[in-house]
Biopython code that builds the backbone (N, CA, C, O; Angstrom):
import numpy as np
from Bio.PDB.StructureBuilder import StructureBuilder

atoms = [
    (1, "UNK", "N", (68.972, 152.502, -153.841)),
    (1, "UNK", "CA", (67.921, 153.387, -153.397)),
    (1, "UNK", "C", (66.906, 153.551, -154.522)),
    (1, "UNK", "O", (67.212, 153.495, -155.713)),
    (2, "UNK", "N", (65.703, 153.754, -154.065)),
    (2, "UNK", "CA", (64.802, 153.692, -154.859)),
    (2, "UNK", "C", (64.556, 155.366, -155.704)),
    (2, "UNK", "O", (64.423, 156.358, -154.988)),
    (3, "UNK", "N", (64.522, 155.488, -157.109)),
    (3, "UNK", "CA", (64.022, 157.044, -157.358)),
    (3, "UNK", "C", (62.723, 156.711, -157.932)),
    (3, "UNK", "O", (62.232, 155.604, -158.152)),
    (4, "UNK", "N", (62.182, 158.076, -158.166)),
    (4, "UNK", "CA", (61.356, 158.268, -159.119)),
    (4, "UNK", "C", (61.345, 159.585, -160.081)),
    (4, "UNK", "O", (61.182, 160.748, -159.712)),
    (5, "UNK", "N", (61.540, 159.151, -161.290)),
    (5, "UNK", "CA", (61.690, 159.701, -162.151)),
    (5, "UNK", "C", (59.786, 160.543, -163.087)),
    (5, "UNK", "O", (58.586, 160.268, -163.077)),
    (6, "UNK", "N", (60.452, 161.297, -163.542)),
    (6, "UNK", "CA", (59.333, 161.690, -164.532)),
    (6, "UNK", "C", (59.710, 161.414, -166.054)),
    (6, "UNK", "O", (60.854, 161.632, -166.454)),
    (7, "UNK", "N", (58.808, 160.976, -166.804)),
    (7, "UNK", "CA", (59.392, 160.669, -168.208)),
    (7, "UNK", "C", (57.803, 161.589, -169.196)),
    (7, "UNK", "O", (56.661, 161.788, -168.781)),
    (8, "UNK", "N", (58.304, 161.870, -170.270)),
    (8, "UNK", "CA", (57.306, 162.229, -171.366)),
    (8, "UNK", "C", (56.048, 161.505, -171.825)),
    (8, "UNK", "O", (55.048, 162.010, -172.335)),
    (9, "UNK", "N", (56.311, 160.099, -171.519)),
    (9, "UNK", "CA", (55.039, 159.251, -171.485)),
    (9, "UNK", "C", (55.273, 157.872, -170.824)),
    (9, "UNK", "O", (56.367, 157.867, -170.260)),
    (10, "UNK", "N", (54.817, 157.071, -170.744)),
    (10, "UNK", "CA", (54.429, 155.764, -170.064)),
    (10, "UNK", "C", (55.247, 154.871, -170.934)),
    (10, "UNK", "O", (55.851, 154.064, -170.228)),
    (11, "UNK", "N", (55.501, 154.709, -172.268)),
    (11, "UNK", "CA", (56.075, 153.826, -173.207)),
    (11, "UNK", "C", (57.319, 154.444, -172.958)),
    (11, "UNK", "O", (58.060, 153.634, -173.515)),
    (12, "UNK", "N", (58.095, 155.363, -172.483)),
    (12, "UNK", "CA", (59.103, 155.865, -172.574)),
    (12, "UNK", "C", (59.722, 155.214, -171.594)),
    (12, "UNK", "O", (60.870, 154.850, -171.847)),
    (13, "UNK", "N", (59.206, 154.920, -170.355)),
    (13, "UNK", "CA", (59.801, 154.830, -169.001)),
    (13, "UNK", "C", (59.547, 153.294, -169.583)),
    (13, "UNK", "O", (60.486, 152.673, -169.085)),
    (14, "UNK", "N", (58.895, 152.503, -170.250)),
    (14, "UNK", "CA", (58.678, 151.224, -170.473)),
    (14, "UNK", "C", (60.108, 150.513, -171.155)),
    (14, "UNK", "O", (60.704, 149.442, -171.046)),
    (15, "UNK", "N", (60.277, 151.874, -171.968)),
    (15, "UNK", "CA", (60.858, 151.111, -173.264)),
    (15, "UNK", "C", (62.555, 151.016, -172.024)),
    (15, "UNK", "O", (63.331, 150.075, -171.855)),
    (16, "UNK", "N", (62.549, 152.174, -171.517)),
    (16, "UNK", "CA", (64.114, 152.279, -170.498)),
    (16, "UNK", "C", (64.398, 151.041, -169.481)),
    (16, "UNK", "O", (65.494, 150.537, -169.237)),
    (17, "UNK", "N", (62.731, 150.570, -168.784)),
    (17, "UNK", "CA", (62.973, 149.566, -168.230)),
    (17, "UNK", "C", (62.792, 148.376, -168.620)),
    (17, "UNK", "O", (62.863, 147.420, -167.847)),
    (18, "UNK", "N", (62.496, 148.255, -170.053)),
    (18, "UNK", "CA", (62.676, 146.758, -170.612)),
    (18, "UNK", "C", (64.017, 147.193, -170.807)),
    (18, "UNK", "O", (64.267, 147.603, -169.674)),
    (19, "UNK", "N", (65.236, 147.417, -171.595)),
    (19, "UNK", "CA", (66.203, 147.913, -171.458)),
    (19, "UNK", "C", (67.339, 147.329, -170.353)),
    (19, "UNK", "O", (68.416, 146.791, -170.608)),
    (20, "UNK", "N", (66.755, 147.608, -169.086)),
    (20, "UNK", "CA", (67.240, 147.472, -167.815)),
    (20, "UNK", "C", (67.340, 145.894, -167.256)),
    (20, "UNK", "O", (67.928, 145.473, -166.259)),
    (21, "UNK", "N", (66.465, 145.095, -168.375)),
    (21, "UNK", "CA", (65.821, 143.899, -168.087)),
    (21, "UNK", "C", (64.854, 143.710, -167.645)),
    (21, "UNK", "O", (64.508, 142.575, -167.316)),
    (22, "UNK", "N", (64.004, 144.908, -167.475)),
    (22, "UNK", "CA", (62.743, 144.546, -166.543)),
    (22, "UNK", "C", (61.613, 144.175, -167.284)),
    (22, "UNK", "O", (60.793, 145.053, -167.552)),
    (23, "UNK", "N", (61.394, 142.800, -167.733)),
    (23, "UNK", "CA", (60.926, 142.689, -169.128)),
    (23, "UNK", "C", (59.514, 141.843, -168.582)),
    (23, "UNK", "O", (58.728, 141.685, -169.516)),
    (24, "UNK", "N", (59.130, 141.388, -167.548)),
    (24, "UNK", "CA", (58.203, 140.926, -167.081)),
    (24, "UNK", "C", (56.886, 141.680, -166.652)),
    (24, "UNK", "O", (56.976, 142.595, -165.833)),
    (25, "UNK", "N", (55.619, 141.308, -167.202)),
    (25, "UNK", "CA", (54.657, 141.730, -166.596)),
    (25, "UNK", "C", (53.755, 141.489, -165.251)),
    (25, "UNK", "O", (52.940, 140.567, -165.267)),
    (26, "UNK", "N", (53.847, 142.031, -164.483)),
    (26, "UNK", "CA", (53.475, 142.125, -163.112)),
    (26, "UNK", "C", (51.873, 142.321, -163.216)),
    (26, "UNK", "O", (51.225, 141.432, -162.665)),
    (27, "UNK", "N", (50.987, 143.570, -163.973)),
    (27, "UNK", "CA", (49.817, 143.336, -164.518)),
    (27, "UNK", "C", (49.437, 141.751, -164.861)),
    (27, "UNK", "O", (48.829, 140.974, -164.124)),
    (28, "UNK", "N", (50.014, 141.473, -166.306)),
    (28, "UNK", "CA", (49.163, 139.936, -165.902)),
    (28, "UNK", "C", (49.729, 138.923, -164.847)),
    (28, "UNK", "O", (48.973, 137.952, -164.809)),
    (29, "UNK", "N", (50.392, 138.837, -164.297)),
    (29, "UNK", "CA", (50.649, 137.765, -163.144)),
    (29, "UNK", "C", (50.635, 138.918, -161.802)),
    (29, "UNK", "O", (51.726, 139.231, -161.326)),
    (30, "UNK", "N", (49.691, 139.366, -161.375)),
    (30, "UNK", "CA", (49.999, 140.281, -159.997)),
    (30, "UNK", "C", (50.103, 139.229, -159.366)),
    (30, "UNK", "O", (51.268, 139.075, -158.999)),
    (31, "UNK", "N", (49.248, 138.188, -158.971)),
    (31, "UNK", "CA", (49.055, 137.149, -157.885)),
    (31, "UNK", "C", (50.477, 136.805, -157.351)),
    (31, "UNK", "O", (50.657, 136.532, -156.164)),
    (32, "UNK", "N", (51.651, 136.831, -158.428)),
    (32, "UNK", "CA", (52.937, 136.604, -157.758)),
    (32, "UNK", "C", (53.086, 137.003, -157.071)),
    (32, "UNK", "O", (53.354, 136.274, -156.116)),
    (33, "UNK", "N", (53.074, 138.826, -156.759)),
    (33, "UNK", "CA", (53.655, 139.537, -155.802)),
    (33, "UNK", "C", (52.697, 139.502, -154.719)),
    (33, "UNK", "O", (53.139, 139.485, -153.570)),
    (34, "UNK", "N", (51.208, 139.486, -154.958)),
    (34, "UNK", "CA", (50.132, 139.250, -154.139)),
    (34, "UNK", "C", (50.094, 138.457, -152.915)),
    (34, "UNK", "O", (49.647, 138.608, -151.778)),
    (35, "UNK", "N", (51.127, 136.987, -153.971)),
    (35, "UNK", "CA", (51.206, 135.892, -152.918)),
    (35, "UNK", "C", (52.026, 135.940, -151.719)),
    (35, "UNK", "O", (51.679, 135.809, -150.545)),
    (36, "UNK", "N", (53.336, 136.181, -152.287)),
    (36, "UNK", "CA", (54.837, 136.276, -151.559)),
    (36, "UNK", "C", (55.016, 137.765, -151.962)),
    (36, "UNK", "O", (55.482, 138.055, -153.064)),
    (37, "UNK", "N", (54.675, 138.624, -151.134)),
    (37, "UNK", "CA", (55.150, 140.193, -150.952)),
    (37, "UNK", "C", (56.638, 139.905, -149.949)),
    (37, "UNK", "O", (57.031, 140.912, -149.361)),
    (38, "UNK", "N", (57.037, 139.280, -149.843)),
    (38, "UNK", "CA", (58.436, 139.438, -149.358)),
    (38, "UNK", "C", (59.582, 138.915, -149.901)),
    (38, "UNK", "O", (60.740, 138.809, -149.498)),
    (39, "UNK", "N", (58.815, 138.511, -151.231)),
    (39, "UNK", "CA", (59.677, 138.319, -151.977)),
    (39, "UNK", "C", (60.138, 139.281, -153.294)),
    (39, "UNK", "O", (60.938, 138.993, -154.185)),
    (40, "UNK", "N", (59.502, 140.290, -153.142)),
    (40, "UNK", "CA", (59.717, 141.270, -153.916)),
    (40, "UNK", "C", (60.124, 142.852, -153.068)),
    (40, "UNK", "O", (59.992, 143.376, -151.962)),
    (41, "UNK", "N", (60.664, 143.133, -154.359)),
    (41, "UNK", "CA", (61.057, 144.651, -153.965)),
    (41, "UNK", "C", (60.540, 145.834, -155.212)),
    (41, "UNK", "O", (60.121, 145.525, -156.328)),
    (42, "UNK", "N", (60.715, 147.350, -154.630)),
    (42, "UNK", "CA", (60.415, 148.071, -155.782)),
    (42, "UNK", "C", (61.978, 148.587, -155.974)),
    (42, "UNK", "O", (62.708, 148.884, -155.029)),
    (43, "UNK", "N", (62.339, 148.637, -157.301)),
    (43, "UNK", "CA", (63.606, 149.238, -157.240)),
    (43, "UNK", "C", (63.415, 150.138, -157.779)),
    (43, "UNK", "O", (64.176, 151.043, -157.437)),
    (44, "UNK", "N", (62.354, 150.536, -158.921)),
    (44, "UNK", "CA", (62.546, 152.084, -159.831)),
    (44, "UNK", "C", (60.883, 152.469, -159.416)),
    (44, "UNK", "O", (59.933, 151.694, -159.308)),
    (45, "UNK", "N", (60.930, 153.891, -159.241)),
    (45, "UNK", "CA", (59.268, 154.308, -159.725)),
    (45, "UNK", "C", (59.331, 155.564, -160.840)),
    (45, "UNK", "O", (59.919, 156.639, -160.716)),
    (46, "UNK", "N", (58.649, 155.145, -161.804)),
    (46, "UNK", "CA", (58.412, 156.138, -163.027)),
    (46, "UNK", "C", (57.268, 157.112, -162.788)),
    (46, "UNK", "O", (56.481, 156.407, -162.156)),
    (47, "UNK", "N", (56.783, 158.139, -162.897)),
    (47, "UNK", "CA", (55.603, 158.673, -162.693)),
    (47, "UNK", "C", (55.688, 159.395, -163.903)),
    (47, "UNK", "O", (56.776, 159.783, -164.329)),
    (48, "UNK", "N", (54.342, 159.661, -164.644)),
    (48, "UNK", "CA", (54.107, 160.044, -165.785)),
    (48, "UNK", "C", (52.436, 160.807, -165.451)),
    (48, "UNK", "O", (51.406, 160.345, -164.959)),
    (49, "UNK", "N", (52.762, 161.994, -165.927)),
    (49, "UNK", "CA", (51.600, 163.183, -165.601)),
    (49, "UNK", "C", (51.030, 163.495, -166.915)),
    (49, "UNK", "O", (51.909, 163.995, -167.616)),
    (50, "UNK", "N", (50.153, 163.420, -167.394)),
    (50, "UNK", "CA", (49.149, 163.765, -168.016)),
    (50, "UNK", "C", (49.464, 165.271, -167.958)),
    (50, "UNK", "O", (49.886, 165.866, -166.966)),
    (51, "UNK", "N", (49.140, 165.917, -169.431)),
    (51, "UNK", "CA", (49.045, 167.749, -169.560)),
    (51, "UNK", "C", (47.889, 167.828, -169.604)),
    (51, "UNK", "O", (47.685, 169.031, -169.445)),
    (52, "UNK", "N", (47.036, 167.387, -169.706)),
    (52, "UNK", "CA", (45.416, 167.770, -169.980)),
    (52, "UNK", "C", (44.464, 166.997, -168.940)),
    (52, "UNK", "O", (43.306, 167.388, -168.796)),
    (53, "UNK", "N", (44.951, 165.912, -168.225)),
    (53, "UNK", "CA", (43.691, 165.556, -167.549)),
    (53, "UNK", "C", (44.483, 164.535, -166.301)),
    (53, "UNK", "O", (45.619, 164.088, -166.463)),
    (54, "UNK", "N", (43.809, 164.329, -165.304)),
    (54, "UNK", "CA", (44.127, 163.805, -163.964)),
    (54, "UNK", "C", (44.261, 161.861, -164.493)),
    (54, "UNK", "O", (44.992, 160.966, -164.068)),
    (55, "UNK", "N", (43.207, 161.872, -165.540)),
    (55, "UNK", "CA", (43.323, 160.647, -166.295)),
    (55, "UNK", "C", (43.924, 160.248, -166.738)),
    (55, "UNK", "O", (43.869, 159.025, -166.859)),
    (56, "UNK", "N", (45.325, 161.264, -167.519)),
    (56, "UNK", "CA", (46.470, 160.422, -167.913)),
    (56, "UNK", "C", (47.513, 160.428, -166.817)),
    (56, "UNK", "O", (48.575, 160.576, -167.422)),
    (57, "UNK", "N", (47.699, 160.367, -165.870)),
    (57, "UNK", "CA", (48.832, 160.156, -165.025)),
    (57, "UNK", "C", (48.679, 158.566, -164.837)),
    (57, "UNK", "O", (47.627, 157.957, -165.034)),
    (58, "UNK", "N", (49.784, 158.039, -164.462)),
    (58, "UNK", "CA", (50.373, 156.717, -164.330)),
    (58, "UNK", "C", (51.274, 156.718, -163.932)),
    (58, "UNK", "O", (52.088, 157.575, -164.275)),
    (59, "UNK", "N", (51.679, 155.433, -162.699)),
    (59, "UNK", "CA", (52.788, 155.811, -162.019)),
    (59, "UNK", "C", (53.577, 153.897, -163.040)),
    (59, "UNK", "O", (52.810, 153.229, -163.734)),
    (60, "UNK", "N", (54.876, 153.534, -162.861)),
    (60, "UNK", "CA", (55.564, 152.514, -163.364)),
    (60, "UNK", "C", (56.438, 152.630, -162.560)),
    (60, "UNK", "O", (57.240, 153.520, -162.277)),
    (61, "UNK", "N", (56.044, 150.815, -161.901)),
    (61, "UNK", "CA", (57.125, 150.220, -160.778)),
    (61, "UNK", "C", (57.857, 149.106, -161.667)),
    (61, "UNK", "O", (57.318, 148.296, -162.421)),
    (62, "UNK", "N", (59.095, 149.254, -161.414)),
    (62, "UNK", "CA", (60.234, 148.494, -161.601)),
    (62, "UNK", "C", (60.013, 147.670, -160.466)),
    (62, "UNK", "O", (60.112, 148.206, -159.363)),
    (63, "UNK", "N", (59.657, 146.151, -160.555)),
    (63, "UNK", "CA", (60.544, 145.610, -159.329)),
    (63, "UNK", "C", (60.895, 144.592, -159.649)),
    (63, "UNK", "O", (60.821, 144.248, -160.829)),
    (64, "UNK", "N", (61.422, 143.743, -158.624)),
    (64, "UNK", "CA", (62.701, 142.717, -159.084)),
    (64, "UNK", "C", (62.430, 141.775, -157.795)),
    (64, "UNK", "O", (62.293, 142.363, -156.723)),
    (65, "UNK", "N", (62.318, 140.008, -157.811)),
    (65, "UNK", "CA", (61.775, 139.343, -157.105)),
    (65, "UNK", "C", (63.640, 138.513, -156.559)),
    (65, "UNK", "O", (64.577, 138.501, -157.356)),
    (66, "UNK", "N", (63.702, 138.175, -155.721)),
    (66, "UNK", "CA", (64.568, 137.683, -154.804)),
    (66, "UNK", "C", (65.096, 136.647, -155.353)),
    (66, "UNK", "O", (66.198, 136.284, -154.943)),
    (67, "UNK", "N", (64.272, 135.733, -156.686)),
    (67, "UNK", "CA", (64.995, 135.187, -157.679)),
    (67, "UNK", "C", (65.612, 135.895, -158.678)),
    (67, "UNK", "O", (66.483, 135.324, -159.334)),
    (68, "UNK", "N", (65.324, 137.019, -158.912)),
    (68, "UNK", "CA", (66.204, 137.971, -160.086)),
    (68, "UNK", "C", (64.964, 138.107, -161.215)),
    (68, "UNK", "O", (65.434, 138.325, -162.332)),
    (69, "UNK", "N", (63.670, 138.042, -161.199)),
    (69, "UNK", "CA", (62.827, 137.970, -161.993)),
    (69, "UNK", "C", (62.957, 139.856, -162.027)),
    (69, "UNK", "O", (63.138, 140.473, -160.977)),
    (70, "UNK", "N", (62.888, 140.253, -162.782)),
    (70, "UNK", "CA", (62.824, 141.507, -162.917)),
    (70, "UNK", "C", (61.332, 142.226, -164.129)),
    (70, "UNK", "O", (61.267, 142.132, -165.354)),
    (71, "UNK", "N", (60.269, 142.941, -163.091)),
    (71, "UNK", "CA", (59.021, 143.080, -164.197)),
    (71, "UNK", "C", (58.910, 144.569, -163.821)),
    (71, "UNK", "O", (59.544, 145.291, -163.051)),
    (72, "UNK", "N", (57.447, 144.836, -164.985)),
    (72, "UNK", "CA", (56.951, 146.129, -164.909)),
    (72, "UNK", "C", (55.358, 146.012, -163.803)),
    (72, "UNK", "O", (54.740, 144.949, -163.741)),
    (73, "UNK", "N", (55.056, 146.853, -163.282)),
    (73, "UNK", "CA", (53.693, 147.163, -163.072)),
    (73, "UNK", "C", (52.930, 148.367, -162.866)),
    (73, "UNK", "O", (52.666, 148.865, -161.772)),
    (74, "UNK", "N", (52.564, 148.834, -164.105)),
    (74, "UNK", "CA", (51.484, 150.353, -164.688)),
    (74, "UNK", "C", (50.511, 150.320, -163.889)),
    (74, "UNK", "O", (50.082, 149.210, -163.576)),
    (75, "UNK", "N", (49.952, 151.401, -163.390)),
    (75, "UNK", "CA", (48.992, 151.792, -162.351)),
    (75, "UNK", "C", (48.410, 152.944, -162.380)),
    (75, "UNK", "O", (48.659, 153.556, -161.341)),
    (76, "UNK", "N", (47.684, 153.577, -163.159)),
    (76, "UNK", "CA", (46.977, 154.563, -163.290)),
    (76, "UNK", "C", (46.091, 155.364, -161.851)),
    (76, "UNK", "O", (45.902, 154.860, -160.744)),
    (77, "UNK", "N", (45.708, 156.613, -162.294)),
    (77, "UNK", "CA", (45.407, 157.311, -161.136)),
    (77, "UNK", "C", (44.368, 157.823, -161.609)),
    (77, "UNK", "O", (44.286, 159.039, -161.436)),
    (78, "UNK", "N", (43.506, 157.319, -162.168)),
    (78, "UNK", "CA", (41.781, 157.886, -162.199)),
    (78, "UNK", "C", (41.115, 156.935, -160.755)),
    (78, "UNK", "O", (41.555, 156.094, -159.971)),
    (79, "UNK", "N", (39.952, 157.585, -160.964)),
    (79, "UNK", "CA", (39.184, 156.783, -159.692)),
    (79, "UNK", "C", (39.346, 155.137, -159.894)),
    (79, "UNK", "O", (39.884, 154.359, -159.105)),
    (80, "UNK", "N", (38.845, 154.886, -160.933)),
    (80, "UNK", "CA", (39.383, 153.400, -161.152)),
    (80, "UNK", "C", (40.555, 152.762, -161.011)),
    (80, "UNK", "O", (40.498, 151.771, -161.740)),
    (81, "UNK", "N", (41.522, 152.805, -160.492)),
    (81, "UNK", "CA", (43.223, 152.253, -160.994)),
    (81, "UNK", "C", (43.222, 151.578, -159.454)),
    (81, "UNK", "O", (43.761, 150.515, -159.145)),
    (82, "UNK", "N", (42.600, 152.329, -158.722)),
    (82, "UNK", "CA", (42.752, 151.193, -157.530)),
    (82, "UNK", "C", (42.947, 149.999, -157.015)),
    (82, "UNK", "O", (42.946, 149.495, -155.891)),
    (83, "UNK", "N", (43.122, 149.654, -158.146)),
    (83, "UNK", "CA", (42.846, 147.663, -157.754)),
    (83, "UNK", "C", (43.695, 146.866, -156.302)),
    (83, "UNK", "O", (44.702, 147.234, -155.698)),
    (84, "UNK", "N", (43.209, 146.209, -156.187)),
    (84, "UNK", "CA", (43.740, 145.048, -154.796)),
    (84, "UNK", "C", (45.375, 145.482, -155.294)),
    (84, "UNK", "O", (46.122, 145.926, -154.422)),
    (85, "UNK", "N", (45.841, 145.349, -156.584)),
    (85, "UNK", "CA", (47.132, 144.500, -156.849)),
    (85, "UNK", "C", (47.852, 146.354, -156.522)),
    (85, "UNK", "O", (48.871, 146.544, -155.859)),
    (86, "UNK", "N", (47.132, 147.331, -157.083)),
    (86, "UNK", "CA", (47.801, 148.906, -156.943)),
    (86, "UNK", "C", (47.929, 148.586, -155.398)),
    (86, "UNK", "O", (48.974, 147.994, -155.126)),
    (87, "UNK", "N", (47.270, 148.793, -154.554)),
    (87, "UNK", "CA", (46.894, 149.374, -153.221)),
    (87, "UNK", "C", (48.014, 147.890, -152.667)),
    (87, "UNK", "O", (48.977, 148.227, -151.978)),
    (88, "UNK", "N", (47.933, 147.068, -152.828)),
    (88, "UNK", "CA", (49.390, 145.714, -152.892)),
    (88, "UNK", "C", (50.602, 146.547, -152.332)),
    (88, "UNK", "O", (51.043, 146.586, -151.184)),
    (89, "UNK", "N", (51.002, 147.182, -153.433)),
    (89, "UNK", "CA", (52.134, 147.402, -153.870)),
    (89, "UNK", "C", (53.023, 148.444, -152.503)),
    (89, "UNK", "O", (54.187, 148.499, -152.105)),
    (90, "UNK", "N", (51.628, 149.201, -152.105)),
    (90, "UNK", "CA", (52.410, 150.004, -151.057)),
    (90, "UNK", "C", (52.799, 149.154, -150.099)),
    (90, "UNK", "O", (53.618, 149.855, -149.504)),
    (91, "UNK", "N", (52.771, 147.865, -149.398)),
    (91, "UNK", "CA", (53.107, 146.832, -148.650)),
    (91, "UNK", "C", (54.430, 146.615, -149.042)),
    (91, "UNK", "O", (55.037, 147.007, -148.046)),
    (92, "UNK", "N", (55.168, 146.290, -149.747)),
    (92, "UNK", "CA", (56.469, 145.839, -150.565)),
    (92, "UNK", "C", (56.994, 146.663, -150.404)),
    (92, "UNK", "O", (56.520, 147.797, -150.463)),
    (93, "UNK", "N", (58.323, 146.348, -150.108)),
    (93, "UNK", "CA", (59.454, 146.622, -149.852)),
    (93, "UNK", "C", (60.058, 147.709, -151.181)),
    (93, "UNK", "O", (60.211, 147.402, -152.363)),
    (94, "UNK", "N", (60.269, 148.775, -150.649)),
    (94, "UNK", "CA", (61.386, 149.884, -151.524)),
    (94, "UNK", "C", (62.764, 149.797, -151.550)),
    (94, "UNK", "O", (63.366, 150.733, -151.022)),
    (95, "UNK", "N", (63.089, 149.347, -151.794)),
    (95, "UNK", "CA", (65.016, 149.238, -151.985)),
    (95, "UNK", "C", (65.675, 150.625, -151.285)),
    (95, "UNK", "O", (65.997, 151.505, -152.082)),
    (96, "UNK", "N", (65.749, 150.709, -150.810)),
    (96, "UNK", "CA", (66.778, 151.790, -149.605)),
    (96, "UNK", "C", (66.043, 152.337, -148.699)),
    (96, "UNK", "O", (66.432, 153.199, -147.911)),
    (97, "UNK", "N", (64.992, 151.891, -148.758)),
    (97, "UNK", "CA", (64.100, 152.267, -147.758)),
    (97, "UNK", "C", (63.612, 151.229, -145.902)),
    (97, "UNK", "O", (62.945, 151.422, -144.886)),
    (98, "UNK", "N", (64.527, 150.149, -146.527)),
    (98, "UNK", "CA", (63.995, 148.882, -145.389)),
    (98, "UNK", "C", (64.190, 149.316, -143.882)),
    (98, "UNK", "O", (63.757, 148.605, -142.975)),
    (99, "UNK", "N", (64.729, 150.281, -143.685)),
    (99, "UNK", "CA", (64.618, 151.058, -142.338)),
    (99, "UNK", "C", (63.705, 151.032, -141.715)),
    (99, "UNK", "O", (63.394, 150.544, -140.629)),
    (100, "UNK", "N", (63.008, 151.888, -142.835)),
    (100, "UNK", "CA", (61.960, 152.990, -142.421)),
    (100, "UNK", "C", (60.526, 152.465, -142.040)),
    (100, "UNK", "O", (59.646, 153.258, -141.704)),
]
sb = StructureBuilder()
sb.init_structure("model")
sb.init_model(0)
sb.init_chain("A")
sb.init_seg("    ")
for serial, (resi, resn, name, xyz) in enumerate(atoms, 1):
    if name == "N":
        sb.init_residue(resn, " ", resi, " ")
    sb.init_atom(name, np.array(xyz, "f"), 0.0, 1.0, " ", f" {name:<3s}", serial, name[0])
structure = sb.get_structure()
């Protein structure tokens, strides 16, 4: 099942899911998941809140591709963070969620 956690900063939840193995960047290669969205899943979501401004929040997806590739992908929540590859991501599959 998929959680989401809160951590103290963005490198924190980084450093836990390199750790985990999730050592791949999804930022520079989005096009992977872009291409074959059914070949991926989200297994962790990190969310990280900013104390002072709407600008530091960032959310960090764990996911893990059907070959066992296991990466990160950081996604910020200012007006800008939107990108094709953020707005992607809600398409893909959540790990305990395939019901729904």
């Amino acid at each position: 099942m998929s959680h989401t956690y809160n951590y103290a900063s963005v490198a924190e939840a980084l450093e836990e899911l390199k750790a985990l193995g999730f050592d791949y960047d999804f930022n520079q290669n989005e096009a992977e998941f872009k291409t074959n969205p059914h070949d991926f899943e989200i297994v962790h979501i990190y969310r990280y809140e900013g104390d002072s401004s709407a600008d530091d929040e960032a959310t960090v997806y764990a996911i893990k591709s059907k070959s066992g590739k296991k990466g990160v992908f950081v996604s910020g929540y200012n007006a800008n963070s939107h990108s094709d590859a953020a707005r992607f991501l809600i398409g893909l599959t959540i790990k305990g969620r395939k019901g729904l």
